[in-house]
VOGU-3710 file (C-alpha; in Angstrom, 3 decimals, decimal comma):
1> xxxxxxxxxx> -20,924/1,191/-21,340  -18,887/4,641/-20,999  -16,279/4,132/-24,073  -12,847/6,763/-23,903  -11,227/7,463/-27,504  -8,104/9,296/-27,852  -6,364/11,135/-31,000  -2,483/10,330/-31,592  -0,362/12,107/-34,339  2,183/14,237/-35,692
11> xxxxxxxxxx> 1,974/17,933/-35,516  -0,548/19,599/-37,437  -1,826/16,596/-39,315  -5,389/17,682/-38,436  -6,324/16,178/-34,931  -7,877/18,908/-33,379  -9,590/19,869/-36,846  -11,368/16,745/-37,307  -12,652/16,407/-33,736  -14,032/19,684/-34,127
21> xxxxxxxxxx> -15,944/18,256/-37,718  -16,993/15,069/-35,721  -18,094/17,278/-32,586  -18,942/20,697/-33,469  -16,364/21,002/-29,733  -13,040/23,203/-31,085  -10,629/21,159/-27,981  -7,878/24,144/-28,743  -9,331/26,712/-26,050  -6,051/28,222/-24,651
31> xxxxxxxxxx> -5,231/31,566/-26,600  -2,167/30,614/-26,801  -2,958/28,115/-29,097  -5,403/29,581/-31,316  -2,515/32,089/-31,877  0,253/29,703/-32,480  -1,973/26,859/-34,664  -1,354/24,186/-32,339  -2,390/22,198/-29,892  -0,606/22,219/-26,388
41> xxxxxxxxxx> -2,848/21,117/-23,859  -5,626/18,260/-23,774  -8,549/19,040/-25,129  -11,840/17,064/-24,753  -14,873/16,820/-26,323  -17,750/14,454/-26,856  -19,676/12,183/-29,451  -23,481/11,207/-29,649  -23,500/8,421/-32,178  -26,934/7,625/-31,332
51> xxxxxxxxxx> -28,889/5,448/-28,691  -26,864/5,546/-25,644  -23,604/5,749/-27,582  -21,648/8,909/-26,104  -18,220/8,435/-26,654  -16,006/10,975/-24,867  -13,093/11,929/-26,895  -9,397/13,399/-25,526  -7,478/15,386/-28,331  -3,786/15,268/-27,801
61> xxxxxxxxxx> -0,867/17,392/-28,630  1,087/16,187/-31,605  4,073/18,365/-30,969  7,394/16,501/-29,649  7,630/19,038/-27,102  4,094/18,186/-25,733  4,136/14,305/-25,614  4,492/14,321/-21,533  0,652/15,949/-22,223  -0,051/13,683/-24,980
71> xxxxxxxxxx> 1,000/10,291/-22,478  -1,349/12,085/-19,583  -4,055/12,061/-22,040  -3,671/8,612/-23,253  -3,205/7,324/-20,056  -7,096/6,930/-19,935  -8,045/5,923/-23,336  -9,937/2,267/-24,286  -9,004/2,959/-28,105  -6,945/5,136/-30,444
81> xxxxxxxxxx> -7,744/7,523/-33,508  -4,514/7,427/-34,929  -4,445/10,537/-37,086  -2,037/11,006/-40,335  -2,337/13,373/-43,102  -2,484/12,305/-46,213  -0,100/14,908/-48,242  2,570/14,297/-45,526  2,856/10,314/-44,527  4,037/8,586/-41,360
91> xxxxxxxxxx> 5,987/11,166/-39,525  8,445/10,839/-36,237  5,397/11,897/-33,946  3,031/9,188/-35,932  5,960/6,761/-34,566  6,492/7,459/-30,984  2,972/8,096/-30,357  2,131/4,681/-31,517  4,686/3,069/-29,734  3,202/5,122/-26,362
101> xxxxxxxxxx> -0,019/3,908/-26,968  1,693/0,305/-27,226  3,008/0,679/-24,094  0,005/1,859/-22,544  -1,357/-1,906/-23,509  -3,837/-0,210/-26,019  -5,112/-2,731/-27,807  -7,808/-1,493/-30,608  -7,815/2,002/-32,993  -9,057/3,646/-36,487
111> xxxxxxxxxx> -6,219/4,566/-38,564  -8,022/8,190/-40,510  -6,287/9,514/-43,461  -6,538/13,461/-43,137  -6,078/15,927/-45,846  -7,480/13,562/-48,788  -9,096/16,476/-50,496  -5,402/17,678/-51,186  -4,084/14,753/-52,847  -5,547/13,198/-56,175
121> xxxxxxxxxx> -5,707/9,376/-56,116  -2,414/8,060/-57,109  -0,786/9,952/-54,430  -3,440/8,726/-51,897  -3,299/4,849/-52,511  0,832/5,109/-52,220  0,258/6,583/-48,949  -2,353/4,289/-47,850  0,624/1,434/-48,742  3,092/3,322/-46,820
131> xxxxxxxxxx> 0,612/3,531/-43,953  -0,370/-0,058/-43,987  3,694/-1,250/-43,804  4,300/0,884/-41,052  1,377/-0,577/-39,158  2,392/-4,162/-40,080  4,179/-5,063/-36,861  1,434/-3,121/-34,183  -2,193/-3,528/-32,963  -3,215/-1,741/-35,912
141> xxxxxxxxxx> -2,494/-3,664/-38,339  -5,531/-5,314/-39,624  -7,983/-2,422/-39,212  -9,196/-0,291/-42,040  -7,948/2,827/-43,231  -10,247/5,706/-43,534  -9,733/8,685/-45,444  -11,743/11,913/-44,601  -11,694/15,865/-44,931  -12,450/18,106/-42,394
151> xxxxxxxxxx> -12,838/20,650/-44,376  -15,770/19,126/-46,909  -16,749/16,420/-44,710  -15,342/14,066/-47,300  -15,782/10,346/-45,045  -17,169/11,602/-41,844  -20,475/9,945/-41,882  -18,400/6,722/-42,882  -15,827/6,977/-39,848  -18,589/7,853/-37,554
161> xxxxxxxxxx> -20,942/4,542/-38,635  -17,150/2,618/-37,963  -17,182/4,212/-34,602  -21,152/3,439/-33,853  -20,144/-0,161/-34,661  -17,062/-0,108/-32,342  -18,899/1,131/-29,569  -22,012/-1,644/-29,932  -19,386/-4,389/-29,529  -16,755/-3,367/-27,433
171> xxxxxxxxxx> -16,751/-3,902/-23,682  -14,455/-2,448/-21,706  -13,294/-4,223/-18,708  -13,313/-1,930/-15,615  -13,302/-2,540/-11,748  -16,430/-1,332/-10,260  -15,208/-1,585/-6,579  -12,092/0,808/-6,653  -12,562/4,500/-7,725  -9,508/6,194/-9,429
181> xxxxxxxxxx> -9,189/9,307/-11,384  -5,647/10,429/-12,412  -6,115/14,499/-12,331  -5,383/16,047/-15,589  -6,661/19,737/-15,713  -7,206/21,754/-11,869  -9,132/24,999/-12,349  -11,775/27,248/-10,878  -15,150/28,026/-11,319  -17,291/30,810/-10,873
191> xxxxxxxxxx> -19,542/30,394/-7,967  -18,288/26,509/-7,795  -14,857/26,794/-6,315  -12,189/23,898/-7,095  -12,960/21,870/-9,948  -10,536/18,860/-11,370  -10,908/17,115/-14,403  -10,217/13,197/-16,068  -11,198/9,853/-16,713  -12,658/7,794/-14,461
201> xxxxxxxxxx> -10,558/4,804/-14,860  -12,365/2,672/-12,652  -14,914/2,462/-9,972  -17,556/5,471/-9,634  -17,769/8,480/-8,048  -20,923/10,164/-6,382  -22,336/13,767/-4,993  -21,727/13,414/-1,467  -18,911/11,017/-1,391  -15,442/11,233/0,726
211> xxxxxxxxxx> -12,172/11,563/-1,059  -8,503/11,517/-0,445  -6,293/13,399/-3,358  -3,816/10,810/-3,592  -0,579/10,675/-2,425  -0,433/14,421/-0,744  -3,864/12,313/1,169  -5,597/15,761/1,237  -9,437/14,859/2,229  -12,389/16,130/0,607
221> xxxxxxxxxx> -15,981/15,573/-0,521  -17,799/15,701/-3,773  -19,599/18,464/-3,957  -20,829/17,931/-7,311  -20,330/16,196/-11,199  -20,382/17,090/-14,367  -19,831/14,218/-17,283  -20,551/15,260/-21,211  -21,279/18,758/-20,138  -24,321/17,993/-17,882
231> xxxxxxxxxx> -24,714/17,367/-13,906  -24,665/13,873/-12,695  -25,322/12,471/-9,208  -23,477/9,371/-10,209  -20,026/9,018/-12,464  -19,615/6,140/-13,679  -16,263/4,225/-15,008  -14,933/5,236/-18,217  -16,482/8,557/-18,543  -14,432/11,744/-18,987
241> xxxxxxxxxx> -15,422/13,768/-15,524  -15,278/16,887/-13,520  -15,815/16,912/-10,138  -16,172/20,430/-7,898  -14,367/19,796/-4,648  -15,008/20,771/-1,526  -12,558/22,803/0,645  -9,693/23,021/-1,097  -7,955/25,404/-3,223  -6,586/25,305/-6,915
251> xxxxxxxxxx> -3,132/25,620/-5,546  -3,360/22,305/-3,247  -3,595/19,890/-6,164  -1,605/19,485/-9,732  -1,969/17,140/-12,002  -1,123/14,029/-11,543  -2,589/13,355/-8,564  -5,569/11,116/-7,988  -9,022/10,926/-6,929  -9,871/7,823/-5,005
261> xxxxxxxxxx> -11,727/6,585/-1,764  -10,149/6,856/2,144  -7,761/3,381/2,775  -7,918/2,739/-1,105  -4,720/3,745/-2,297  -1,126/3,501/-0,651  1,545/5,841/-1,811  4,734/4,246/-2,247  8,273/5,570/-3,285  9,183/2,320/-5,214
271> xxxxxxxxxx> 7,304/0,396/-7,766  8,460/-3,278/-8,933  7,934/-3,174/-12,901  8,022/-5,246/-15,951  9,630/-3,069/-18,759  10,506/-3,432/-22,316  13,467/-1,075/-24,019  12,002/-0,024/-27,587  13,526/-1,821/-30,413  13,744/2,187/-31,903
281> xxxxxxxxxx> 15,498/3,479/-28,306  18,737/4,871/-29,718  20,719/3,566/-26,540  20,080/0,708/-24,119  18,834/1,783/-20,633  21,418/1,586/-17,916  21,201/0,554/-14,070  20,520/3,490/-11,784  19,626/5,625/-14,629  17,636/9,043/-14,141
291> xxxxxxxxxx> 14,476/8,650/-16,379  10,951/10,987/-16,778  8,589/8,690/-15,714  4,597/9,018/-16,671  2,027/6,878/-14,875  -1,806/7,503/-15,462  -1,391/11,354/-15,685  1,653/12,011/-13,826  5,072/12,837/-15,115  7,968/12,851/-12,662
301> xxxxxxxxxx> 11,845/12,200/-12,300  12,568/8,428/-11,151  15,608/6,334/-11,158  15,628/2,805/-13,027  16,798/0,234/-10,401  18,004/-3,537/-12,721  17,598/-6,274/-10,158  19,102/-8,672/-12,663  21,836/-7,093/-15,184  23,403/-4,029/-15,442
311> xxxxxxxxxx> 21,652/-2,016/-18,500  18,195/-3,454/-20,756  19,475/-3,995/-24,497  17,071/-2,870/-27,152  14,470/-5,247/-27,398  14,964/-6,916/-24,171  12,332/-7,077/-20,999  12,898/-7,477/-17,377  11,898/-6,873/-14,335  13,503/-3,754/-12,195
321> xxxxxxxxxx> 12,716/-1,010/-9,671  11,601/2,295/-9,891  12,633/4,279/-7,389  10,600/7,890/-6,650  11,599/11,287/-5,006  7,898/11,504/-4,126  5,143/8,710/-3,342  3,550/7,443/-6,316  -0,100/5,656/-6,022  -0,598/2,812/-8,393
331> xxxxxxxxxx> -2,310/-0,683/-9,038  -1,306/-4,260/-9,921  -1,318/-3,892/-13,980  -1,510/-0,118/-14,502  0,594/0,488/-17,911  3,742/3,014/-17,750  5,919/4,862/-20,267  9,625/6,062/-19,828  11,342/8,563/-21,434  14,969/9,409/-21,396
341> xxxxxxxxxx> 16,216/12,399/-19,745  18,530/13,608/-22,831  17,280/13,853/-25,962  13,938/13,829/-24,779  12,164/10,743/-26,179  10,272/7,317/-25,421  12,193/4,680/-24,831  10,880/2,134/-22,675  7,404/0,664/-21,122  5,501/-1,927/-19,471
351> xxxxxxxxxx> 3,130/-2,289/-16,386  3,019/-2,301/-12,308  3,906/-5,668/-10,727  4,089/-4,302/-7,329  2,981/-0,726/-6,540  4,191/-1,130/-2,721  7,832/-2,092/-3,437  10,324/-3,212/-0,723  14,024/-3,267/-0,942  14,982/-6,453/-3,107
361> xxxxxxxxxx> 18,680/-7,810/-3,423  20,219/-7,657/-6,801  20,547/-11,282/-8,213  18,157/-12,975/-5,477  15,663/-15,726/-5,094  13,734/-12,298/-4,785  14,140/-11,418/-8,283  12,301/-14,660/-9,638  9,765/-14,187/-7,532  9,005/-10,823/-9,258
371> xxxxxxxxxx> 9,318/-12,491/-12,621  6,425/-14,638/-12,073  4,121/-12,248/-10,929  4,495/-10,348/-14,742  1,736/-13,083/-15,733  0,628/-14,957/-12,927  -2,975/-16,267/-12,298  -5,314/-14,303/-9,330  -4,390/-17,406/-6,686  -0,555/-17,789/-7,301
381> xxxxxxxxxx> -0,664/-13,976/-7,604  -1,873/-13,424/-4,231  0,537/-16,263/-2,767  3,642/-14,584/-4,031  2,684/-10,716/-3,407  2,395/-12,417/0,437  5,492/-14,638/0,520  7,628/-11,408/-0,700  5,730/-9,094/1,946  7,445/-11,243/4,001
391> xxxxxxxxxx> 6,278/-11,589/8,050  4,963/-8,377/7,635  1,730/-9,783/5,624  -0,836/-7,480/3,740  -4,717/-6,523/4,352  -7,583/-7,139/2,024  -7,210/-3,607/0,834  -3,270/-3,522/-0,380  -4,202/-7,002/-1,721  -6,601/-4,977/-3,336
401> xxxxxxxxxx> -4,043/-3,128/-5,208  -1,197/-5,235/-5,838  -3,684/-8,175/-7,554  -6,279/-5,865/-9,204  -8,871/-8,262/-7,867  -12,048/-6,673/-7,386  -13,607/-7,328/-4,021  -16,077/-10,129/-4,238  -13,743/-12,442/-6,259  -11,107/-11,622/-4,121
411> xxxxxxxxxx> -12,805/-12,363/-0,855  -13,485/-16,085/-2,514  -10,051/-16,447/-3,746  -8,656/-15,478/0,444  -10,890/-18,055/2,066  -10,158/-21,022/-0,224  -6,317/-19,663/0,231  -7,467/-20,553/4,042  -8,918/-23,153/4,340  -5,933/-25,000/2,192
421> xxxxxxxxxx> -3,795/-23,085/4,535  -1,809/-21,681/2,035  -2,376/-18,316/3,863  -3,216/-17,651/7,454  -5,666/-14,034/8,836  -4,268/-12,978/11,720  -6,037/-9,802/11,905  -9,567/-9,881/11,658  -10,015/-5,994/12,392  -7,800/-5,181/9,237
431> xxxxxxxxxx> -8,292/-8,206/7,607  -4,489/-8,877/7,237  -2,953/-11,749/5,974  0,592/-13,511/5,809  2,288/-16,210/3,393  1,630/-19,817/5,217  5,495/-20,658/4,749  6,314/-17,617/6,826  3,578/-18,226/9,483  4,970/-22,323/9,537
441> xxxxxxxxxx> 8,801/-21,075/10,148  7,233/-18,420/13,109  5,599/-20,890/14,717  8,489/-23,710/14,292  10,955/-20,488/15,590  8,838/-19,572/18,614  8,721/-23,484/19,537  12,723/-23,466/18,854  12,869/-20,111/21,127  10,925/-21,777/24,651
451> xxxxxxxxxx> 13,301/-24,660/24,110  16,174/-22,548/24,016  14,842/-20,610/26,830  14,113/-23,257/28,807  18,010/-25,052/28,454  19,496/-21,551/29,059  16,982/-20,757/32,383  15,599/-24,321/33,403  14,975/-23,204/36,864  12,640/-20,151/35,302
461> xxxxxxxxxx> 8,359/-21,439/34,965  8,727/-19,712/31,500  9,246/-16,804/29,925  6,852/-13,432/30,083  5,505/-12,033/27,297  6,665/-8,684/27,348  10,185/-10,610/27,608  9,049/-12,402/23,895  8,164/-9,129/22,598  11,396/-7,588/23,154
471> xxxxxxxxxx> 13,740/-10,766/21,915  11,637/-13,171/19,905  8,896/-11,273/18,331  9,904/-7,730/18,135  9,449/-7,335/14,572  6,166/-8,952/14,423  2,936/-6,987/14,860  0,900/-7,181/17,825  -1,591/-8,764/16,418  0,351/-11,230/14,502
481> xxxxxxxxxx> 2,276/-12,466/17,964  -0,991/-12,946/19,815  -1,977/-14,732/16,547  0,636/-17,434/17,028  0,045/-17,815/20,893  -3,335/-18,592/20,245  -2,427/-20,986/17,840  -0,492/-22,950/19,968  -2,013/-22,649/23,313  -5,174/-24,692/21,271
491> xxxxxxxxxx> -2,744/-26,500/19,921  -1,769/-27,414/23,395  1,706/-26,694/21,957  2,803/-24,392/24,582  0,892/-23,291/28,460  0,520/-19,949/29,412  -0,744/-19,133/32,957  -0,583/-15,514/33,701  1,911/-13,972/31,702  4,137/-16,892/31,508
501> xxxxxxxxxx> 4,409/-19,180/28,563  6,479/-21,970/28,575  5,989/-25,498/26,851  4,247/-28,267/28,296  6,673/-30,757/29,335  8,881/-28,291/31,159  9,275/-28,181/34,583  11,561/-26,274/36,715  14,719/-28,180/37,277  17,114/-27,859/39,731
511> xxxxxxxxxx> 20,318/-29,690/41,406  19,453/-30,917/44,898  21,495/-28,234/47,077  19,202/-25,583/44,667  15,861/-27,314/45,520  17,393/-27,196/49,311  18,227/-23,295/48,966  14,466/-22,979/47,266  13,577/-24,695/50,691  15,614/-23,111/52,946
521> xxxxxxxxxx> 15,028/-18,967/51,624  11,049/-19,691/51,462  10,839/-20,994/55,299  12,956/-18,018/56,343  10,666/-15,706/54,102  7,645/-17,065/55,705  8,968/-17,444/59,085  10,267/-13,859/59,430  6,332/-12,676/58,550  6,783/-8,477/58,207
531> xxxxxxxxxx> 10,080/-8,397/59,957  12,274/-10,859/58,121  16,248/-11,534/58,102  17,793/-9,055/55,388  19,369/-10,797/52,717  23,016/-10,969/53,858  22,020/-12,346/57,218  20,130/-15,094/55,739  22,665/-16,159/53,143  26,197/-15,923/55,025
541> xxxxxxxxxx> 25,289/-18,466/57,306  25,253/-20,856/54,183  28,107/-19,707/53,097  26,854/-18,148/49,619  27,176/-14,300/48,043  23,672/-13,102/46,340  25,162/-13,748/43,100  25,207/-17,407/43,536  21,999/-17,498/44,936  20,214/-15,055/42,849
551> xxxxxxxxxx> 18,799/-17,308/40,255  16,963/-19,109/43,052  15,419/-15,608/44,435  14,861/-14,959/40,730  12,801/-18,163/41,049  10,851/-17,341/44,348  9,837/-14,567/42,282  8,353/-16,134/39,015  6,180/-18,199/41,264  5,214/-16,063/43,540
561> xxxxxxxxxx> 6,247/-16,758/46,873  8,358/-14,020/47,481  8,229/-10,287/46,418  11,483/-7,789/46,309  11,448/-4,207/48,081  14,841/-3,442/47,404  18,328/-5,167/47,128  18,397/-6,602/50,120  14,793/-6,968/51,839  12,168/-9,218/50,762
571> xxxxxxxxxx> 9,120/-10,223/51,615  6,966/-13,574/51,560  3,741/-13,183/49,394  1,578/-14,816/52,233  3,280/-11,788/54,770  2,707/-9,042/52,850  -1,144/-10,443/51,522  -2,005/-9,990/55,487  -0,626/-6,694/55,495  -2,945/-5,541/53,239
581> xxxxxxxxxx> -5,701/-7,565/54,291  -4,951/-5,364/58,022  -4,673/-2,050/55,912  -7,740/-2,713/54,182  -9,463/-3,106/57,807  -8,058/-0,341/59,509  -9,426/2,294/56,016  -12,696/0,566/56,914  -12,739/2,980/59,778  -10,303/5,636/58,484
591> xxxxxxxxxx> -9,904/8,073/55,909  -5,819/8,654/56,346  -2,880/6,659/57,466  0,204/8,302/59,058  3,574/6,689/59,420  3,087/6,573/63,198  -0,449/5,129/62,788  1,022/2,488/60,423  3,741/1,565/63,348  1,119/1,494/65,808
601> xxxxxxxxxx> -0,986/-1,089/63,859  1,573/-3,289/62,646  4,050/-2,889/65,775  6,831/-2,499/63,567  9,815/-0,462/63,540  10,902/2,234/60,797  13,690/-0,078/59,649  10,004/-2,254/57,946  7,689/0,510/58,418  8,706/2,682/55,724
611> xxxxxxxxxx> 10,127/0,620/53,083  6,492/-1,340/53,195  4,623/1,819/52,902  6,484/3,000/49,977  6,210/-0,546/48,569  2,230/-0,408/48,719  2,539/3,025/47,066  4,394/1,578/43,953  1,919/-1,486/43,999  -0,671/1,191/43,730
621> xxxxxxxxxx> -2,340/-0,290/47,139  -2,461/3,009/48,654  -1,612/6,514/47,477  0,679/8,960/49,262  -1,280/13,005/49,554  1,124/14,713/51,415  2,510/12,725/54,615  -0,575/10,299/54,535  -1,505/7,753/52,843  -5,198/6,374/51,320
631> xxxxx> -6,443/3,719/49,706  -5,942/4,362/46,447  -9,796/2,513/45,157  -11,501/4,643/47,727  -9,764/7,682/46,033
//
C-alpha cells in the first residue's frame, strides 16, 4: 500500500538535510535556495525500505514565510516526521506546524532529534524532556523520540527500521472509485510538454484516461506517468505522481487546482464547515471575517460566514460558511486550515461538511441540521445532505461527494433508503434523488393545488400541464414533475386524459341557465356548419355580453367541441373536421389550392373563406407558398 510521509519544522533544524541522508535525493533544487540555505518550495523524494516498501517523502519549508507551501505539502501526507534540532528545542515553527498537521486530521508521526552530534548528553536528555511536554497534549505524544545526525549517520539505520515497521502495519484508508490530485508543482518538459505534479489522494489515474483540471473544468488526457522516478501505466492512491498532459499549456493551470475524472467534481463558491479556533489564536475569529484559506493544495482569500454567533472564542467549534471569490472543488471530510489575514498565522481548522453549500439563514432549523452532519453515520448522512438540498434533490455523483461514500456501498445504502421510502429516484438517467419529506409535502401540495383549481374553475375538465408548470411546479425539474404525475396517476390519485389532469371525483359543474348556455352555443355551433352566427349575433338575443358568457366558451373549448378563429368567430369541431376531411380529397387530385378554388369547393364567401384558410395554416393543416396553399405532409 502506497504510504505519503511528510517533514514539519522550524527553520533550519535540518529537514531537508536528513532527507537527503535517508534518500541520497537533495529536495532543495531551486538556486535560489541552495544560495540562501533554505528551503522554499516542496521538495520530494523517495524511500526503498525494502520489499515493496517505497515510501514517498514531501520535504517542507520551515520558514514562517513559507507555511502556505508547507500546508500544500501536508495536505497529502498519511504521517508526519516532525523534525527538531537538538541544540535549539521546540521553536514557534515546531508549534504551528504541529498544530497544521492537527488540523489536517493527521493522526500518526516520528518525532527525530537533529543535531545530536552537537550536544553532549546532559544537554540532550533535557531537550528530549522539553520535547516530550510539548507533545503531551497532541497525536504525538506516546511515540518515541529518535535522535540522529545527518552528518555521521548517528541513528539513521534505527529511524529507518522504525519507518520499515510503520509501513508493514499501517493501512491507509483511501477511496478507490474517485480520482483526485490537488496540483502542487506545473512545469515543462523537454520533448513531454505540460507536466503537473502531487499526491494522489484517492482513486487512480491511468495512460490514456480523460481529465477535467478542476474547477477552471479544462479537459485533457493522460498522456503519460511517472511515480518514484519511473513510468507507470497505472497510478495508484497514495503515491506522489506526475502526470504529462495533453494539450494544454503551463500557463492554463496553477497550483491548486485538481486532477479528477469528467462529472466527478462540482465547483462550488461556498463550503459548509466544521471549524475549531486554536486555543494559541491570539484573537477570536469574527463573523464575515476575510481569512487565507488552504484546502488540499490551494491557498486563496475566503470570508468566514457564523451561522450561529457572531465571532468563535478560542477553543470553541462550530459550524459556519465559507464563502469563495472563485469555485472551490472539495469532498465530504477533506481537512482545512485558516490563517488570519494580519499577522500572518494559523488560527483555525476543521473539515468539509458540505462542499456544495446553499444559502442558510443565520439562527435556523438549518443550522442544526449542519451540526449533525459533523459526525453523522453514511445513512443519516445521506438523509440530511437530501432534506437540506431541499426539492432540488442530488444525483449519485454529488452524493458522491458530499458523503465520501465510495460507489458500491453507496449504491446499497440508496436502495435500502428506497425501498423504506425514506428517499424517492426520480431521475433514472442522472440517478437523482430527493428527501422523502419533501417528495410527501409535493405530492400532498399538488393534490391541495387540483382542489384549489377545481373550486376556483369548477366548470374547467382540469388543468393543462403546461398551465402546472408555470404556477404549481415551476421550480421543480422536469423530471421531478413528471415524477409526481406518475405517481399519482398509478395511484389513481389524479386522471389525466390528454393534457388535462384533474382529480377523479371532479366533474364539471355548472348552474342550470350555464348547462342551458353550454346547450344552447353548441347547437348553434353545430347548426351553423362552416358559416355560423358570429358571436354577437348569437349571444344578444339572450341577452348576455361575451364576458358573462366566456367561461362557458372557455368550456366548449377544453372539451373540444368548439375551436376559436378569432374574437368573434368560432367554429364547431365536427364542422371544421369535414373541412379538412374535403381538403384532404380535393389534394388527392391537386398539387395547389387558391383562394378562389377554396370558395369554389366549399361555396363559401370571403367573410369564412379566408379566416378558415389562415386557420388551417396556423394548425399546420396546410402551408401557404406564395398565394397557394399545400398540404403541409405532402410537402
Amino acid at each position: 500500500m502506497p504510504v505519503v510521509m511528510g517533514t514539519a519544522g522550524h527553520i533550519d533544524h535540518g529537514k531537508t538535510s536528513l532527507i537527503k541522508a535517508l534518500t541520497g535525493t537533495d529536495c532543495d533544487r531551486l538556486a535560489e535556495e541552495k544560495k540562501r540555505g533554505i528551503t522554499i518550495e516542496l521538495g520530494f523524494a523517495s524511500l526503498d525500505l525494502g520489499g515493496d516498501r517505497q515510501l514517498s517523502i514531501i520535504d517542507v519549508p520551515g520558514h514562517e514565510k513559507f507555511v502556505k507551501n508547507m500546508v500544500a505539502g501536508a495536505a497529502g501526507i498519511d504521517f508526519v516526521l516532525l523534525v527538531i534540532a537538538a541544540d535549539e528545542g521546540v521553536m514557534p515553527q515546531t508549534r504551528e506546524h504541529l498544530e497544521i498537521c492537527t488540523l489536517l486530521g493527521i493522526e500518526r508521526g516520528f518525532v527525530v532529534l537533529t543535531k545530536v552530534d552537537m550536544v553532549d548528553e546532559e544537554w540532550l536528555a533535557l531537550v528530549k524532556e522539553d520535547v516530550r511536554e510539548f507533545l503531551a497534549p497532541s497525536f504525538l505524544a506516546e511515540g518515541p523520540i529518535y535522535g540522529v545526525s545527518s552528518h555521521t549517520g548517528q541513528g539513521l539505520d534505527e529511524l529507518k527500521t522504525a519507518l520499515a515497521d510503520f509501513m508493514d502495519s499501517f493501512e491507509p484508508k483511501r477511496r478507490t472509485d474517485l480520482a483526485r490530485l490537488p496540483i502542487d508543482r506545473v512545469f515543462t518538459m523537454k520533448g513531454h510538454g505540460t507536466v503537473v505534479t502531487g499526491t494522489l489522494i484517492s482513486g487512480q489515474l491511468s495512460v490514456g484516461d480523460d481529465i477535467i483540471i478542476y474547477p477552471a473544468m479544462t479537459e485533457t488526457k493522460v498522456r503519460s506517468l511517472q511515480s518514484h522516478g519511473g513510468s507507470v501505466e497505472t497510478a495508484p492512491a497514495g503515491r506522489r505522481t506526475a502526470v504529462n498532459l495533453h494539450g494544454v499549456e503551463v500557463d492554463d493551470i496553477e497550483r491548486g487546482e485538481v486532477l479528477g475524472r469528467p462529472n466527478t467534481l462540482f465547483p462550488s463558491t461556498v463550503w459548509d464547515v466544521e471549524i475549531t479556533c486554536l486555543p494559541s489564536s491570539p484573537r477570536s475569529l469574527k463573523h464575515r471575517k476575510e481569512v487565507h484559506f488552504h484546502h488540499g493544495s490551494k491557498e486563496t482569500m475566503a470570508k468566514v460566514y457564523f451561522l450561529d454567533r457572531e465571532k468563535l472564542a478560542k477553543g470553541d467549534r462550530t459550524v459556519c460558511q465559507i464563502r469563495f471569490d472563485q469555485p472551490m472543488t472539495g469532498v465530504y471530510g477533506d481537512r482545512i486550515v485558516i490563517r488570519s489575514f494580519s499577522p500572518l498565522r494559523t488560527i483555525a481548522g476543521g473539515s468539509i461538511i458540505n462542499p456544495m453549500g446553499r444559502k442558510v439563514k443565520r439562527f435556523s432549523d438549518d443550522v442544526k441540521r449542519l451540526e449533525s452532519l459533523i459526525e453523522a453515520e453514511p445513512e443519516d448522512l445521506i438523509l440530511t445532505q437530501l432534506e437540506l438540498a431541499g426539492n432540488a434533490g442530488l444525483n449519485f455523483q454529488e452524493l458522491s461527494i458530499m458523503t465520501d461514500v465510495a460507489s458500491k456501498p453507496l449504491e446499497k445504502m440508496l436502495q435500502s433508503l428506497g425501498g423504506q421510502q425514506k428517499i424517492f429516484l426520480f431521475d433514472k438517467e442522472e440517478r437523482s434523488f430527493i428527501f422523502g419529506g419533501h417528495y410527501e409535502n409535493l405530492v400532498s401540495g399538488f393534490i391541495k393545488y387540483l382542489e384549489d383549481f377545481h373550486k376556483k374553475d369548477p366548470m374547467k375538465a382540469g388543468v393543462t400541464k403546461s398551465e402546472i408548470g408555470s404556477a404549481w411546479g415551476k421550480k421543480l425539474s422536469a423530471k421531478l414533475f413528471h415524477s409526481i404525475v406518475e405517481r399519482l396517476t398509478k395511484k389513481n390519485e389524479i386522471i389525466v386524459a390528454q393534457d388535462i389532469i384533474h382529480l377523479p371525483g371532479h366533474k364539471v359543474s355548472m348552474a342550470s341557465d350555464q348547462q342551458k348556455l353550454r346547450d344552447i352555443l353548441l347547437e348553434a355551433y353545430e347548426n351553423g356548419g362552416l358559416t355560423p352566427a358570429n358571436v354577437k349575433e348569437i349571444l344578444e338575443p339572450l341577452d348576455l355580453t361575451f364576458k358573462e358568457a366566456a367561461p362557458v366558451y372557455k368550456l366548449l373549448q377544453n372539451e373540444g367541441l368548439i375551436v376559436r378563429i378569432n374574437d368573434s368567430l368560432y367554429f364547431a369541431t365536427s364542422a371544421i373536421e369535414k373541412l379538412k376531411a374535403i381538403l384532404e380529397g380535393y389534394f388527392a387530385n391537386n398539387l395547389e389550392l387558391g383562394p378562389p378554388d377554396f370558395k369554389e369547393l366549399t361555396n363559401l364567401s370571403r367573410k369564412f373563406a379566408i379566416p378558415l384558410l389562415e386557420f388551417m395554416d396556423k394548425e399546420k393543416f396546410t402551408m401557404r407558398v406564395g398565394d397557394k396553399r399545400r398540404l403541409r405532409k405532402q410537402v
